[in-house]
C-alpha positions in Angstrom: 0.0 0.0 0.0 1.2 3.3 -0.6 1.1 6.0 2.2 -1.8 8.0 0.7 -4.0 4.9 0.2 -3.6 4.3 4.3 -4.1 7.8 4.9 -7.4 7.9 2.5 -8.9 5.0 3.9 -7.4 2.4 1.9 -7.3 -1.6 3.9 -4.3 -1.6 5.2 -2.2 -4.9 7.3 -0.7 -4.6 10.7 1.4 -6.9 12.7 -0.5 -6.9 16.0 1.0 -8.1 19.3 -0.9 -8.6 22.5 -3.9 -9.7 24.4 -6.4 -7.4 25.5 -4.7 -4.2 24.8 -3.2 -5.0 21.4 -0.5 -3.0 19.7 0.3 -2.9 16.2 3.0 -1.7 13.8 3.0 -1.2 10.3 5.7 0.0 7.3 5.8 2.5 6.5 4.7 3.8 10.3 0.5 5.1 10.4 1.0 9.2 10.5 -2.5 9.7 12.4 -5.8 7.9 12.6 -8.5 9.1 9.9 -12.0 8.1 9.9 -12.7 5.3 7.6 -9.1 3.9 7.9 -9.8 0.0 7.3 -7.2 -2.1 9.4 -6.3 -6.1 8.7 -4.7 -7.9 11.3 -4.1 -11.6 12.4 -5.4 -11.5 16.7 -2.0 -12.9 18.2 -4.1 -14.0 21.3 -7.9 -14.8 21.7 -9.1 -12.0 24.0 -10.5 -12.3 27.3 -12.1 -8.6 27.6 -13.1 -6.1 25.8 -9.9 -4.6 24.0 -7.8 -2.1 22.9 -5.4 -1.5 19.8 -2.9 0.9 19.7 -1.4 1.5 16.1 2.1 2.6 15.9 1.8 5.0 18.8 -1.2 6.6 18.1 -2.9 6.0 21.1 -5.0 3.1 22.0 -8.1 3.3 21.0 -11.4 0.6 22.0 -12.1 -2.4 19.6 -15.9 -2.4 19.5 -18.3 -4.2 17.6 -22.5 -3.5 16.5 -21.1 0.0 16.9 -20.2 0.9 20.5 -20.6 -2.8 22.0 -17.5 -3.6 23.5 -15.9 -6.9 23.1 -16.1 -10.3 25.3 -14.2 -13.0 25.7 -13.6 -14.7 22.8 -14.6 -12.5 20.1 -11.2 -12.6 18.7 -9.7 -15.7 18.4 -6.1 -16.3 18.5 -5.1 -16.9 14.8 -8.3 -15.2 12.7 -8.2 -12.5 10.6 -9.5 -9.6 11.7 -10.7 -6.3 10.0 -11.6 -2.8 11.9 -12.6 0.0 10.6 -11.6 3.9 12.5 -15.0 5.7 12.7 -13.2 8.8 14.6 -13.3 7.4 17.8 -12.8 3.3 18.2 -12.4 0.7 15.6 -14.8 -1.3 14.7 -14.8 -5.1 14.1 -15.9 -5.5 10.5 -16.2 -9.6 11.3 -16.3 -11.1 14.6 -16.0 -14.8 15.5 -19.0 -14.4 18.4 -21.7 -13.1 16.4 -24.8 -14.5 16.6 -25.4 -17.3 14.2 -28.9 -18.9 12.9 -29.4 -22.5 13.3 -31.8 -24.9 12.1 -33.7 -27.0 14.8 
């Protein structure tokens, strides 16, 4: 990705370290957060709270999903891709592993 494509908005990967309060580095290093930066990662631990992620310095920020929900255990699961999305405040999970699921009696 070029730096104007992260800065735009463009999906973007970071290597993520952590549970809980995640961090997260990327190359080149993230400037500032923009709303409607999109943000890839691969969960290094299954969480057992709600979280954090804290790219390159930029000041952790919550990892929420439905909106504001914050996490619970187990919504990200050690090994699964991940996508957030900045909305200006918190990222949002753009695919959780907890969400409800319908099943057929």
């Amino acid at each position: 990705a070029q730096f104007k494509q992260i800065q735009s908005g463009a999906a973007t990967y970071v290597t993520a370290a952590g549970t809980d309060t995640y961090t997260g580095t990327m190359s080149p290093a993230l400037a500032g957060y923009a709303a409607g930066n999109t943000f890839t990662f691969v969960v290094p631990n299954t969480n057992t709270t709600s979280c954090t992620l804290n790219i390159d310095g930029q000041g952790a920020k919550a990892i929420t999903r439905d909106g504001s929900t914050a996490l619970v255990a187990g919504d990200l699961v050690a090994g699964s891709e991940v996508a957030v999305v900045y909305d200006g405040t918190r990222f949002q999970v753009l695919n959780s592993n907890s969400k409800p699921t319908c099943h057929s009696l």
